[in-house]
Every structure is written in C-alpha cells, then in structure tokens.
GUVO-258662 format. One record per residue: x, y, z of N, C-alpha, C in turn. Coordinates in pm, whole numbers, padded with zeros to 5 digits, always signed. Layout:
# GUVO-258662
XYZXYZXYZ;...
//
This chain:
# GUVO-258662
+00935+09731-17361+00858+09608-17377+00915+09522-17487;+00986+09611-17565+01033+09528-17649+01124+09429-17682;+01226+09512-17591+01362+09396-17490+01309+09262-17444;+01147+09281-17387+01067+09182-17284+01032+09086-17352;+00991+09102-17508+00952+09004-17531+01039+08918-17619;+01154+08980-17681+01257+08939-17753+01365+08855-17669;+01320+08849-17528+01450+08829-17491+01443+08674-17423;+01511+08581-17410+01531+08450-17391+01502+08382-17235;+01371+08447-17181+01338+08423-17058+01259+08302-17083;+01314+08179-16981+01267+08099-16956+01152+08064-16819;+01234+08168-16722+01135+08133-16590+01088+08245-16504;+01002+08318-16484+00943+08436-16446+00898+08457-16316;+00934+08488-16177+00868+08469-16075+00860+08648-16011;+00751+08633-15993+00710+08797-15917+00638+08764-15817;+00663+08810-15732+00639+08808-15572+00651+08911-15493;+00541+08907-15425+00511+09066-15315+00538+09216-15377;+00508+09229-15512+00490+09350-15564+00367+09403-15553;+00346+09501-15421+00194+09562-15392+00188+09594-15504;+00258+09701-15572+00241+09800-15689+00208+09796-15792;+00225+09655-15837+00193+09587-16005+00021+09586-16007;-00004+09667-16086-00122+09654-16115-00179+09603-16232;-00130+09546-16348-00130+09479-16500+00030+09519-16533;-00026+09429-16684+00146+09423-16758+00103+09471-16846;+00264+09519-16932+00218+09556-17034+00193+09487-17176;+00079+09573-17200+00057+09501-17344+00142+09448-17438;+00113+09340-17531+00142+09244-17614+00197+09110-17551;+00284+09023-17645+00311+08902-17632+00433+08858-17488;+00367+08748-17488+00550+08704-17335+00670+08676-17442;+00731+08649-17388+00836+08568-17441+00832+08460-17508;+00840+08430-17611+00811+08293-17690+00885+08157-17624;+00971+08213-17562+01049+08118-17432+01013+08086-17324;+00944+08132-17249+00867+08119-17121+00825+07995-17141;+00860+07952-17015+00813+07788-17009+00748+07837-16869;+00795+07923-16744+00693+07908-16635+00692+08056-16602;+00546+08063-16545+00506+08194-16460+00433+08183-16368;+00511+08267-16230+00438+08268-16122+00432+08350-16058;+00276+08403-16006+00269+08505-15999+00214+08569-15816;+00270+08566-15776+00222+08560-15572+00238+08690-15540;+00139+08661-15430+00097+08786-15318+00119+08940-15393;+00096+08951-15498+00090+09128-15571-00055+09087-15559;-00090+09224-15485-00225+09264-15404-00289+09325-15485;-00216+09421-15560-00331+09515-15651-00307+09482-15799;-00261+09356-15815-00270+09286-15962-00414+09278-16044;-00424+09381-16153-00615+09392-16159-00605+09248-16292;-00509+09242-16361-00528+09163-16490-00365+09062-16548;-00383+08993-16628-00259+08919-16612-00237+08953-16818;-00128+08860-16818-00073+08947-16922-00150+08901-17059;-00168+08984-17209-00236+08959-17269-00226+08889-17361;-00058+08822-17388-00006+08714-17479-00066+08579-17369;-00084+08585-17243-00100+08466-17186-00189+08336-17259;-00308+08406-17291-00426+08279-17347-00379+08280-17510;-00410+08186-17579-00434+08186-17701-00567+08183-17756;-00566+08326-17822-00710+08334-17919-00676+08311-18077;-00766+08347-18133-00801+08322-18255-00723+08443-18358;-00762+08581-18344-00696+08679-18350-00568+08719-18294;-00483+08608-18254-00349+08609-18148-00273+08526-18262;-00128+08605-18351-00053+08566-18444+00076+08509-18350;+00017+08546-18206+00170+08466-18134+00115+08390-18041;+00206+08267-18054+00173+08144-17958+00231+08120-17881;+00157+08090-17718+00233+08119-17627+00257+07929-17594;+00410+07910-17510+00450+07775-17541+00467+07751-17370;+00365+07802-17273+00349+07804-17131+00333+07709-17091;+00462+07627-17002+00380+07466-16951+00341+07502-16820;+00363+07618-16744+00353+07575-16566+00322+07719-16569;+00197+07777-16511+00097+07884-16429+00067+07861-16317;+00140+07961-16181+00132+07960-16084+00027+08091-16033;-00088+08121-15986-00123+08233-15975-00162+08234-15816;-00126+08274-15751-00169+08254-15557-00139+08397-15501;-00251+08399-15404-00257+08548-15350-00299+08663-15430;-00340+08656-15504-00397+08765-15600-00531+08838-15611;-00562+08866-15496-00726+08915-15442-00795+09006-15532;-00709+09078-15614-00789+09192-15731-00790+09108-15815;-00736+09030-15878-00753+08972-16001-00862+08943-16023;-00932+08940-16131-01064+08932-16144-01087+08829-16321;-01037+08824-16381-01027+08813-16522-00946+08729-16590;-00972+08626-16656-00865+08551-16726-00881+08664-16841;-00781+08679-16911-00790+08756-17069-00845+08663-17217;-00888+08707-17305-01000+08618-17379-00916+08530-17427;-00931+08388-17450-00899+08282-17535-00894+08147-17468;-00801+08081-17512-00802+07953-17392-00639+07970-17368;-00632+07883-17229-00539+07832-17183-00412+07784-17291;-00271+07804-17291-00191+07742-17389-00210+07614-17434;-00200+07549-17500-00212+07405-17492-00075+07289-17473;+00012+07419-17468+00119+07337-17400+00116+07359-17265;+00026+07414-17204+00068+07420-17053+00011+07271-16958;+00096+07237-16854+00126+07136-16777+00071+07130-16647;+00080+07263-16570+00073+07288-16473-00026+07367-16415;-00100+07354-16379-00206+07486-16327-00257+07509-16175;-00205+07642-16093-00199+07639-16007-00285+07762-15970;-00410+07813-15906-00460+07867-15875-00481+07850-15726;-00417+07985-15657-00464+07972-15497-00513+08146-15484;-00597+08121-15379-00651+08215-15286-00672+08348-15341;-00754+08348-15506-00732+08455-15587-00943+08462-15577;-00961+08508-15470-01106+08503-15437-01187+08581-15529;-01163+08694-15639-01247+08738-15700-01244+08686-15859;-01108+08618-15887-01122+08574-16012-01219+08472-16054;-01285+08508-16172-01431+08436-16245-01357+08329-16252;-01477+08231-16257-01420+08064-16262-01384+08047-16424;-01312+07922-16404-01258+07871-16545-01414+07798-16626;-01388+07889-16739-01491+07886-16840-01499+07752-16911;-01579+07672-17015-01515+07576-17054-01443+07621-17210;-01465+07769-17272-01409+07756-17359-01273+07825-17320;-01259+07822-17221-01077+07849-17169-00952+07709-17164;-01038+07598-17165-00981+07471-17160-00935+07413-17358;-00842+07372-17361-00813+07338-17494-00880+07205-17497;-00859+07156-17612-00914+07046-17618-00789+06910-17675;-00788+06826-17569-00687+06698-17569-00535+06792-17519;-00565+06880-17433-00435+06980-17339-00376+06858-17274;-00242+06932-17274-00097+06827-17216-00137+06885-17020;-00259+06947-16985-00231+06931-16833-00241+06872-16786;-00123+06806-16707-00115+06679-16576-00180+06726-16478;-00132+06819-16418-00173+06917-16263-00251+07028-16274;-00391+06953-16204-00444+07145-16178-00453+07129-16001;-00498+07235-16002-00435+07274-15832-00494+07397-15816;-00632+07405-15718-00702+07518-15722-00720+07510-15545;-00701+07640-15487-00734+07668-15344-00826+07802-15352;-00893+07777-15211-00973+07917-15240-01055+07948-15303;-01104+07925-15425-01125+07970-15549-01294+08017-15553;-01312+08115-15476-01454+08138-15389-01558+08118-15511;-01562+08186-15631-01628+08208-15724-01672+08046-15803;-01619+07986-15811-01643+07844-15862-01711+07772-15782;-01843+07765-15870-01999+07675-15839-01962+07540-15884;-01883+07514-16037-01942+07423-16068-01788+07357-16158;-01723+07299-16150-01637+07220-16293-01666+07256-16377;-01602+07279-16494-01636+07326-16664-01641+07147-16693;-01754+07170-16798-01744+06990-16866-01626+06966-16934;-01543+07093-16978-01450+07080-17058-01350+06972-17020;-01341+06948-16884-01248+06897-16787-01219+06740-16901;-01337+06676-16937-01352+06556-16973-01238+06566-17084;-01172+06694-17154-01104+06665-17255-00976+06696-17215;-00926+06706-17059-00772+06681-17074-00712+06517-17005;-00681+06484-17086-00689+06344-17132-00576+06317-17087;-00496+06407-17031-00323+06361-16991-00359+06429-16840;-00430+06461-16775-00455+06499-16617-00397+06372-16561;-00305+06426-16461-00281+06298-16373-00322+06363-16211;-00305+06445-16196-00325+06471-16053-00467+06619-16036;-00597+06611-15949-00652+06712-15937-00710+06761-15759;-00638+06861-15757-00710+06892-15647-00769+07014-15615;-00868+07004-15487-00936+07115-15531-00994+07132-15350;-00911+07243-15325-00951+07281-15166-01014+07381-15181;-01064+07458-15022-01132+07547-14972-01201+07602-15087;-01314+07519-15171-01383+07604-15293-01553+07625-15256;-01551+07723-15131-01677+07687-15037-01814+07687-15151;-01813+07763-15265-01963+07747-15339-01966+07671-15424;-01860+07547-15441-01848+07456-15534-01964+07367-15504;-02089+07347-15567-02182+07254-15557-02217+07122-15624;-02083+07062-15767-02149+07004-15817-01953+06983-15941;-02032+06851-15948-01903+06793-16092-01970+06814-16197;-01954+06837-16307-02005+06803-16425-02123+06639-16448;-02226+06713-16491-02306+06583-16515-02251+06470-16558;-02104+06499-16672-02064+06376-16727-01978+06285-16607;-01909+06346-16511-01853+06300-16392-01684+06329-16437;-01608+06270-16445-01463+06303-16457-01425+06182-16523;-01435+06194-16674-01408+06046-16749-01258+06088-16827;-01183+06063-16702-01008+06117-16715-00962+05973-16691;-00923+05973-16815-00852+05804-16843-00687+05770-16736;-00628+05882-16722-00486+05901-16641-00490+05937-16555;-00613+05992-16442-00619+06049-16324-00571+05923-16219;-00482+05999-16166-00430+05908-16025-00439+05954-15886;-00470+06135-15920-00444+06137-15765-00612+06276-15799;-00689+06226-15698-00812+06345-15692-00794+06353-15507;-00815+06513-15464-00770+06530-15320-00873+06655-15325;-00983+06652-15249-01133+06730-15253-01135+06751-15093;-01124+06861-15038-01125+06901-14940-01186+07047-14893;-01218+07089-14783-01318+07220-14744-01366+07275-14862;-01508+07203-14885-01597+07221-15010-01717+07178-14941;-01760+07325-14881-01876+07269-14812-02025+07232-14850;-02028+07325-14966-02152+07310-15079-02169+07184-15126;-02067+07158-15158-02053+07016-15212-02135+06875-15218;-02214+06843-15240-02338+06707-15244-02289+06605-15253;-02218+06574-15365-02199+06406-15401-02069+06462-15504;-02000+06316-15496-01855+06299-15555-01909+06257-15674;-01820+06227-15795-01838+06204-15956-01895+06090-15964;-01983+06112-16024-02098+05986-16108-01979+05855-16181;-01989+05766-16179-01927+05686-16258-01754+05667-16174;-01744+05683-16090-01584+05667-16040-01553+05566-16072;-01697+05431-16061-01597+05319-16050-01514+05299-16187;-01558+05384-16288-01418+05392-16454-01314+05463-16457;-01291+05485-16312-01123+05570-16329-01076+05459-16258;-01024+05373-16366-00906+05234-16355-00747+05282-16310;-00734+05427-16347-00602+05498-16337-00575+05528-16152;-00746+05576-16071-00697+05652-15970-00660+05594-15909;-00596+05592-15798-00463+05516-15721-00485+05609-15587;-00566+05724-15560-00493+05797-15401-00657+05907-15448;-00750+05859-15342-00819+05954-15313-00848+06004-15168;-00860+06112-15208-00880+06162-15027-00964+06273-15029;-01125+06289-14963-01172+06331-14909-01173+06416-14768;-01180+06544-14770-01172+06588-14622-01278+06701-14608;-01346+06733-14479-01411+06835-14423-01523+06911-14552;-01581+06788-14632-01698+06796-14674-01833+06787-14660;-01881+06851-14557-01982+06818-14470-02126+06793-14516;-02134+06782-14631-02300+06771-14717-02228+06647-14789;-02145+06604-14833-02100+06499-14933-02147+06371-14914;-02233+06299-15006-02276+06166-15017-02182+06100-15138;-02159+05933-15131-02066+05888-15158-02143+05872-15314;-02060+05818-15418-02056+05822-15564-02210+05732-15612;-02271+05693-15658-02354+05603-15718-02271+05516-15820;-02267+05374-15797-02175+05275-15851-02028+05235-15767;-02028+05307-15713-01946+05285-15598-01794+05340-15621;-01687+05352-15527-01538+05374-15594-01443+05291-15714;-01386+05366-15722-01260+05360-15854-01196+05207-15818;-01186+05082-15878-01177+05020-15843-00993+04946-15780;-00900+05043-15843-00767+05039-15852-00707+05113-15719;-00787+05143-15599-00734+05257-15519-00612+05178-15428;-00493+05268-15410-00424+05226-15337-00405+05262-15129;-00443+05447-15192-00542+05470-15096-00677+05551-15039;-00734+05541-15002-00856+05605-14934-00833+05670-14818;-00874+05826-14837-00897+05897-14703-01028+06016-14696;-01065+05936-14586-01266+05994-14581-01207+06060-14430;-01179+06206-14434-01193+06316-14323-01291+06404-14274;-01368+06372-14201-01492+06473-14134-01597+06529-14244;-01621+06426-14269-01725+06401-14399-01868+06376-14265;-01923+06458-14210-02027+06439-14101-02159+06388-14198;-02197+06411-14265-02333+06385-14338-02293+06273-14489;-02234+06177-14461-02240+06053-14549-02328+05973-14475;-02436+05923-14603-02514+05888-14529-02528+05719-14540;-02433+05652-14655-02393+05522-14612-02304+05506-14439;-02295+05401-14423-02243+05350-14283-02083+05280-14446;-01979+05271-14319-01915+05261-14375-01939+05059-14413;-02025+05029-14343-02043+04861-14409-02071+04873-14541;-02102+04970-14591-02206+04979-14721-02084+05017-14811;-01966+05070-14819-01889+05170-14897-01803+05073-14935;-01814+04944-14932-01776+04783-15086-01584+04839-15002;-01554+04832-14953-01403+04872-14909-01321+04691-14943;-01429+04590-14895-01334+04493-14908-01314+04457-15116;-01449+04520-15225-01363+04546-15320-01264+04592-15361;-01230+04629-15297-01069+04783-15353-00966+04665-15331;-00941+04546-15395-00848+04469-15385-00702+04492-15398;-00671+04642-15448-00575+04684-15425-00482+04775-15338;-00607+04823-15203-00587+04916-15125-00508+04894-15043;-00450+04958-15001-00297+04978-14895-00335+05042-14769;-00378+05161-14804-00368+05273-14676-00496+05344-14682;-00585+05246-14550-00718+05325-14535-00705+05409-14405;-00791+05545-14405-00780+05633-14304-00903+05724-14288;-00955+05697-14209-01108+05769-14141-01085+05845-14044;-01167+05949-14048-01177+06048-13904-01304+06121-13917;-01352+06182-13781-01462+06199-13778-01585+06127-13836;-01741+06165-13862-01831+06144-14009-01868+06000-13932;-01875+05902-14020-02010+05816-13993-01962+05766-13862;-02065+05705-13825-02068+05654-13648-02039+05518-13632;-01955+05472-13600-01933+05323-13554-01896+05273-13424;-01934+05151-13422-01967+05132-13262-01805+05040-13238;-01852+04958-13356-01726+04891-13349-01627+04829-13520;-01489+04828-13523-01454+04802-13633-01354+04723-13610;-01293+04599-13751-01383+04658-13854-01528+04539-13872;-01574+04535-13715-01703+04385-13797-01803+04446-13837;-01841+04572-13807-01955+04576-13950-01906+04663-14104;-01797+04665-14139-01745+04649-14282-01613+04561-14266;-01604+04506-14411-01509+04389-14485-01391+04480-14538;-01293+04469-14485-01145+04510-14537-01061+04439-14639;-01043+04495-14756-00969+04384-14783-00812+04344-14718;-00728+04252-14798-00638+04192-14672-00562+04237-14748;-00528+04362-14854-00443+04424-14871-00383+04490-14774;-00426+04542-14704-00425+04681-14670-00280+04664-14564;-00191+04742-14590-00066+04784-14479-00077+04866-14404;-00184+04994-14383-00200+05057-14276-00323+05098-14284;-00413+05151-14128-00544+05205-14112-00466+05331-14041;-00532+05406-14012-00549+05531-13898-00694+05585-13918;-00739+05577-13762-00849+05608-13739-00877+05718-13602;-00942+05815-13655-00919+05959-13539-01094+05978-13558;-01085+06056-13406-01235+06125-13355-01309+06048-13447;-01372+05917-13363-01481+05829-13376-01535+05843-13290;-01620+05917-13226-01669+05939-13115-01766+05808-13068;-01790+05702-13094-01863+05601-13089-01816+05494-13066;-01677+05441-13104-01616+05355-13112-01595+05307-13013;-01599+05162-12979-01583+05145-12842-01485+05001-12851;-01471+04904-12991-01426+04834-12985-01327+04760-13127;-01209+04734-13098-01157+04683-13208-01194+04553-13208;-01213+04485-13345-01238+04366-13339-01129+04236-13388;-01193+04127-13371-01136+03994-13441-01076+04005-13563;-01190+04073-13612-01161+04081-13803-01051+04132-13830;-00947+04233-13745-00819+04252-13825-00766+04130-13798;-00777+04046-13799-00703+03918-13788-00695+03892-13919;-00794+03915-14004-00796+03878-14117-00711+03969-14203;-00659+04078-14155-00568+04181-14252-00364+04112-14242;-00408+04040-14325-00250+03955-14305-00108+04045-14367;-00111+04177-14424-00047+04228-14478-00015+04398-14317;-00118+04408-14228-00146+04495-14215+00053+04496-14094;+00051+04629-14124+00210+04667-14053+00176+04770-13970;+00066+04873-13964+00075+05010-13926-00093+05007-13877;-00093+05031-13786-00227+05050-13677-00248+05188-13580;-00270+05304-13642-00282+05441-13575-00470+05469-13493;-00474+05488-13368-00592+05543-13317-00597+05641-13250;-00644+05767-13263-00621+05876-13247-00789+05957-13161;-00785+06025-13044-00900+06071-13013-01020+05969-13020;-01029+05882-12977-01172+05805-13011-01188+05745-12876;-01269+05849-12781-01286+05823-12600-01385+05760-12569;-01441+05643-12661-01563+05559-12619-01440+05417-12643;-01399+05421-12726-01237+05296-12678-01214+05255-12638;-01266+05134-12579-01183+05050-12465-01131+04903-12489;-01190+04871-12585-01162+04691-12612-01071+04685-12746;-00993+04584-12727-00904+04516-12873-00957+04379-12839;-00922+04301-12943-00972+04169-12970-00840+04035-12880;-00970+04020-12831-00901+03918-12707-00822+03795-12797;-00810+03775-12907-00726+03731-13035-00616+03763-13025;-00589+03880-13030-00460+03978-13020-00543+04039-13188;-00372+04123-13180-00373+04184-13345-00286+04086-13396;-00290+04139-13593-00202+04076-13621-00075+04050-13653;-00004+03955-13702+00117+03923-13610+00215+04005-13711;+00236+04066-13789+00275+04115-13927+00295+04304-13896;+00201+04312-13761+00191+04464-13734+00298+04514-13690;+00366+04548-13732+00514+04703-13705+00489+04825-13601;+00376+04867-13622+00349+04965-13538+00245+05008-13484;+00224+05015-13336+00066+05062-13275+00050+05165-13242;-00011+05281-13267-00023+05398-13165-00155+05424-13096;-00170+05452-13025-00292+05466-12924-00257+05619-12892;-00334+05704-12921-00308+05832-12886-00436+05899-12824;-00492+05969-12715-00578+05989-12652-00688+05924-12687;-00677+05806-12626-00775+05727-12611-00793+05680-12474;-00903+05751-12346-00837+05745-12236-00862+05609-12147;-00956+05578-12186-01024+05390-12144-00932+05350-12233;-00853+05320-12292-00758+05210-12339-00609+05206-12305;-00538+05364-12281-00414+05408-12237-00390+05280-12117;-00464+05284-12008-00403+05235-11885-00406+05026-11938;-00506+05001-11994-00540+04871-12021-00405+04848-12096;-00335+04872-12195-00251+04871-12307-00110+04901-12212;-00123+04988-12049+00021+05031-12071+00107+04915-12025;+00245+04939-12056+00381+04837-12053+00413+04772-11914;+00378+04586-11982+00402+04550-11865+00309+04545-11710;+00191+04606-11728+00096+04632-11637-00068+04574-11648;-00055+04690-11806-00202+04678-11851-00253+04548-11868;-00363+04510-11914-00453+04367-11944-00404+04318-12080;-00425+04428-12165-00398+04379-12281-00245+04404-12338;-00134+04431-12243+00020+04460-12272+00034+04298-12317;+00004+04169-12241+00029+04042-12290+00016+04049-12456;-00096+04082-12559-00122+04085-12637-00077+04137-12734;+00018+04253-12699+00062+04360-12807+00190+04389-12789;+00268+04267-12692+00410+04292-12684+00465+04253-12760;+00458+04215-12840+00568+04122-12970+00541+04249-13075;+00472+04393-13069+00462+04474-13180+00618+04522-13137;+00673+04557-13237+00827+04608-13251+00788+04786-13177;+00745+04823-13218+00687+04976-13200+00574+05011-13143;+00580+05040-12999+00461+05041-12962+00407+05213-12907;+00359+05290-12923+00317+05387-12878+00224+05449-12810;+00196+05456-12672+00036+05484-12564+00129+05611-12554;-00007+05711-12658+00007+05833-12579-00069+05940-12483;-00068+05949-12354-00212+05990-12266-00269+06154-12323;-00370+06120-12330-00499+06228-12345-00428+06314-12254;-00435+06440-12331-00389+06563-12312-00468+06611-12151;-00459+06665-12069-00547+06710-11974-00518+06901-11972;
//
C-alpha cells in the first residue's frame, strides 16, 4: 500500500473486477486527478483517503469521480467531497445512501454532476445552492426523487439541467425564472410533473418537454413566446392539442420544432408563418394529422419530415398530393409511411 500511495498516479480506472470488495486502508495518491470505478459487483465501500474530514492530515486533490454499476456499494466514507473535484458521476449504484448535505463543500469547483439510477434519493441536499461553479446537472431514472430543495436551484452558472424518468417527481424548481445562465433544458418521462411557479429561465436556447402526461398547464399557458432567445423547441407526448401553434405564441426565434405522439393534433397552423428564422420542421407519430396551413410554411424552412403521420403522408406525397404545391420549394423534404 505503500508503493500505492507514494507513487505518481494520475488516472485510475477499474472495471469488471467481481472480486474487489473495498480498498485498502489509508490515503490515494496525492496525484490522482481521476477515479473510476465500473461494474465491480461486490464493491462494499470506496476508498478512505477519498472524502476530506476534519481528522484527515491528507488532502485529497480529486477533480473527476466516476462511480457506475456498483450495486453493493452502500456508503460514501465520512467527510465531504474534495473540493477540488469537477466531475461527479454516479450511475446505477441502487443501494448507495443519497448525497448528504454535509458531503457537499462549500463554494466547490463542481461543473458536472451526473446521477442515474440513484434509487435511494428522495430529495436534493440544499447544499446544492453552494456550488456556485455547476454548469451542467442531470439527473435520470431517480424513481423516489420527490422534490428540489425548498430554496429551488439558485446556481448562478447552470446552463444545462436534463431531468428525466423521475416519476415521483411533482414540480420543477421554484424560482427558474433567475437562472439567467440556463441555456438547454429538457424534461422527459415525468409523469406527475407540474411546470415551475413564475414561469421558465428566461435565457433558454432550448426546451424539451417529453411525455410529461400530467402537466396540467396547456401549452398556451407555458409564456414560450417569452423565451426570446429560444432556438430549438421539442414536445412529445403530455398535454393535448388540437391544433398548433394557434393556441400558444412562439417566439420568432426559433430554428427548429419537433413534435412526436400528439395524439390530438389534427392541424398545423398559419402562425408558423410568423417563425421567420424557422429551418427545421420534424412531425413524428401524431395520427389525428391531417391539415398544414393553406398559407404554406415558411419560406426560410430547410427541412420537413413527416414521419407516420398516416392522414397527411398521401396529401404531402411528391408531385401528387394536395399540399406537394406548397412544400416544394423545401430543399429537404421527407414523407415517411406509418409502419404497418
């Protein structure tokens, strides 16, 4: 052990060792900048220089923690997190206790956390509010996750939040519209989730709301033509619309939509006329479909796809259909028929 810790290791990767069951005691390497630790099955504990405590005369200088596949793990070891670490990657380690808030440093250099799986986590630590250099958070399959911190996520540098199969899940962070930083949110397969109070982050470049079935605004209500900076909006499944976009306001940023399994949808309207920037037009599964706007689209659009949509395939196809007059000047056009 002693070679181990004296010795000038910078990057540590262990992978598919059934057999590792803990390390051995004392400090890492004062060099270690990354560790990652995958698919060792009977891993019960991780190493004990990892956290910094109080009673710990060695400091660990860890920017990047990878931990995935680790089903015994059960235990962070006592102290907090390094405070040089950068990176934090937790996947599919279903029995490890959730992150505490006195495991979080306070004003920590982490950009990236990155949690999958993570069965045991009810709730965000409030601590969250004090890493102040977070730029990116995401947080999948965390099925008993019920709730953000009361304070909401008052992360001055957050740009990218990506919240997906979290089925517990109620409502997104109180106060979004003060993350001036976020730039790319995306929602998916949150099926209890109601939208923020105060509405979204006002800087978004893009928005993606995926099979969100129980939002209980209509999307007229969700202020979309505020987001004066949005680029790339994309819906599927979740609220019901008959027709878009005339009962919500887009703004005329926007360079692309894609819109999948709308089971309701029956008509595109006039109003993208008003999207003067828009290049990219994707419709995917939505078999109540049959009308585009006897307008045409607009003239700026690059690319159409129509993909099982089966009332619109034949209307749209080349040269035949009703509405081929309308959509021949798109450079890229794509009718693809519903699978049978």
């Amino acid at each position: 052990m002693s070679q181990f810790t004296s010795c000038l290791l910078e990057d540590l990767e262990i992978e598919e060792c059934p057999s590792l069951t803990r390390f051995p005691s004392g400090r890492l390497p004062p060099t270690l900048k990354r560790l990652k630790l995958q698919d060792c099955a009977s891993l019960c504990s991780l190493p004990e220089g990892l956290m910094q405590a109080d009673n710990n005369k060695y400091a660990s200088y860890l920017e990047h923690l990878e931990i995935i596949g680790c089903p015994s793990l059960k235990n962070f070891p006592e102290g907090k997190l390094p405070t040089s670490l950068k990176v934090l990657r937790i996947w599919d380690c279903w029995q490890l206790k959730p992150l505490l808030d006195r495991m979080l440093p306070d004003n920590a250099s982490l950009e990236y956390v990155d949690i999958l799986k993570y069965s045991n986590l009810e709730s965000l630590p409030e601590s969250l509010q004090n890493l102040m250099c977070l730029v990116e958070l995401n947080i999948n399959g965390c099925k008993d996750l019920e709730c953000f911190p009361e304070i909401g996520l008052p992360l001055p540098n957050l740009r990218t939040l990506n919240i997906c199969s979290c089925d517990k899940l109620k409502s997104l962070p109180d106060q979004m519209l003060y993350l001036a930083s976020l730039q790319y949110l995306t929602i998916c397969d949150c099926p209890r989730l109601s939208f923020p109070r105060g509405g979204l982050p006002p800087n978004l470049l893009s928005l993606e709301i995926w099979y969100c079935k129980e939002l209980k605004d209509p999307v007229s209500k969700w202020n979309l033509h505020t987001l004066t900076s949005l680029r790339e909006f994309s819906i599927a499944g979740g609220p019901d619309m008959v027709s878009f976009p005339h009962e919500c306001l887009l703004p005329p940023t926007l360079v692309s939509i894609y819109m999948a399994s709308l089971n309701n949808l029956k008509s595109l309207t006039v109003s993208l006329q008003n999207l003067l920037s828009l290049e990219e037009l994707e419709v995917v599964e939505c078999p109540k479909l049959r009308n585009l706007p006897r307008e045409g689209l607009p003239a700026t659009l690059g690319r159409l796809c129509i993909r099982n949509c089966s009332l619109l395939e034949n209307r749209c196809s080349r040269d035949k259909g009703e509405y081929w007059p309308l959509i021949a000047h798109i450079p890229c056009i794509e009718i693809v028929a519903t699978d049978i």
